[in-house]
C-alpha positions in Angstrom: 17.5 -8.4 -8.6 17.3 -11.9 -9.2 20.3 -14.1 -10.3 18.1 -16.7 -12.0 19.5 -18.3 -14.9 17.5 -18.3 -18.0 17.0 -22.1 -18.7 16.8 -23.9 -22.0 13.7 -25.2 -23.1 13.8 -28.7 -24.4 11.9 -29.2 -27.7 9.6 -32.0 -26.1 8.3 -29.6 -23.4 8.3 -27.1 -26.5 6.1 -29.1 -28.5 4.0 -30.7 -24.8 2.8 -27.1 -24.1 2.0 -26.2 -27.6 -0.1 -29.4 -27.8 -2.0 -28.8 -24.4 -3.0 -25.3 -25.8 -4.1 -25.6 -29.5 -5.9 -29.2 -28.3 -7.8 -27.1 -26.0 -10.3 -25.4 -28.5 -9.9 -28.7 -30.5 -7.3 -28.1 -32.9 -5.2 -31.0 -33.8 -2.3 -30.4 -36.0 0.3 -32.3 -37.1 3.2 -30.2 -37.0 3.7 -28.5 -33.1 6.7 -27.4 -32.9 6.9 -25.8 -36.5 3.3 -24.4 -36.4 4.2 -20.7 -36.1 6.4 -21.3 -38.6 4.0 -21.2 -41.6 2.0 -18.4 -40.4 5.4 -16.2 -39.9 6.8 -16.7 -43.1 3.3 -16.2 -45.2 2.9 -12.6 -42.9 6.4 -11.5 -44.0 5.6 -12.6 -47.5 2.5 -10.2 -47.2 4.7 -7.7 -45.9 6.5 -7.8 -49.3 9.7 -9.2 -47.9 12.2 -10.7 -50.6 11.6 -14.5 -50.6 15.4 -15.2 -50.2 15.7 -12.8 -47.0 12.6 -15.1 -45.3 14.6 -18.5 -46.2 17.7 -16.9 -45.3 16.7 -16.2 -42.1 14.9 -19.3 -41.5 17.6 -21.6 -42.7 15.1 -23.2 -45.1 15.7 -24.8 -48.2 13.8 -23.6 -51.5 12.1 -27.0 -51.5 11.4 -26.3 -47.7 10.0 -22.9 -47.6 7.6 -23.7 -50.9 6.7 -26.8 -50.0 5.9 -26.7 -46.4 5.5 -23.0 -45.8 4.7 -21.0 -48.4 1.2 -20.5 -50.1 0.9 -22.1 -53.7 -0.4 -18.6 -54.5 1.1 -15.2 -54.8 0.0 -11.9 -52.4 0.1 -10.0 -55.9 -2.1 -12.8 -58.0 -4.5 -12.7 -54.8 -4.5 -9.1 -54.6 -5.5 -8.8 -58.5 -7.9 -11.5 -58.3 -9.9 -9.9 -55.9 -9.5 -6.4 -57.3 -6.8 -4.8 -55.0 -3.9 -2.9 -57.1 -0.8 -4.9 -57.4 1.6 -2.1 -56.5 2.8 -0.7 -53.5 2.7 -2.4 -50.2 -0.3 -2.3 -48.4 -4.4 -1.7 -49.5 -6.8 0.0 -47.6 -10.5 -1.3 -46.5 -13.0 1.0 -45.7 -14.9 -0.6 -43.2 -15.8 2.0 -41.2 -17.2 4.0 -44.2 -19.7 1.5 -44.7 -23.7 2.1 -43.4 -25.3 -1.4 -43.3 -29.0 -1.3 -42.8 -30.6 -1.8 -39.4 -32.3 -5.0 -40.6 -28.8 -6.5 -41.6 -27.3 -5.7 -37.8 -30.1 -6.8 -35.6 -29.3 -10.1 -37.2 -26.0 -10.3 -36.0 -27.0 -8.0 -32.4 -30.4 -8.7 -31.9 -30.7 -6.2 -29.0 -29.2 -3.5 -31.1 -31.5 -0.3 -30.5 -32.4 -1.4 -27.0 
């Protein structure tokens, strides 16, 4: 077994490697450190978690959370918008039910059929 210690992380090399890997396919935002943070909080709030749990348990603020993580728009106005019921938890897509013609798929895989 090894007797390593864990070691901290300091929040310069934190926000160092996350820059080295999100610069590599060219993305450039402003926010390194924090830029799971957004993503996190809007996939729980799709989830259907209780606004005050996710700010709870990130510490945040109301001004915070709805202004620097949180989506102006709510899952259930999307969700009617687009035609999905506003109930329950999740909505189903039946992808694999759908047929698309032959001409519409050797668009996208031109060698399909070989």
């Amino acid at each position: 077994m090894s007797s390593k210690k864990a070691q901290e992380w300091s929040y310069s090399s934190h926000r160092e490697s996350i820059g080295k890997a999100l610069s590599s396919p060219g993305i450039r935002p402003n926010k390194k450190a924090h830029i799971n943070c957004g993503s996190s909080v809007r996939m729980t709030g799709n989830m259907c978690a209780n606004v005050d749990h996710i700010r709870r348990q990130g510490r945040w603020n109301n001004t915070t959370i709805n202004g620097a993580y949180l989506t102006n728009l709510s899952r259930k106005l999307v969700q009617s918008m687009v035609g999905f019921p506003t109930y329950g938890r999740f909505f189903y897509l039946a992808r694999a039910a759908l047929n698309p013609p032959t001409s519409l798929c050797k668009k996208f895989f031109p060698s399909i059929g070989e």
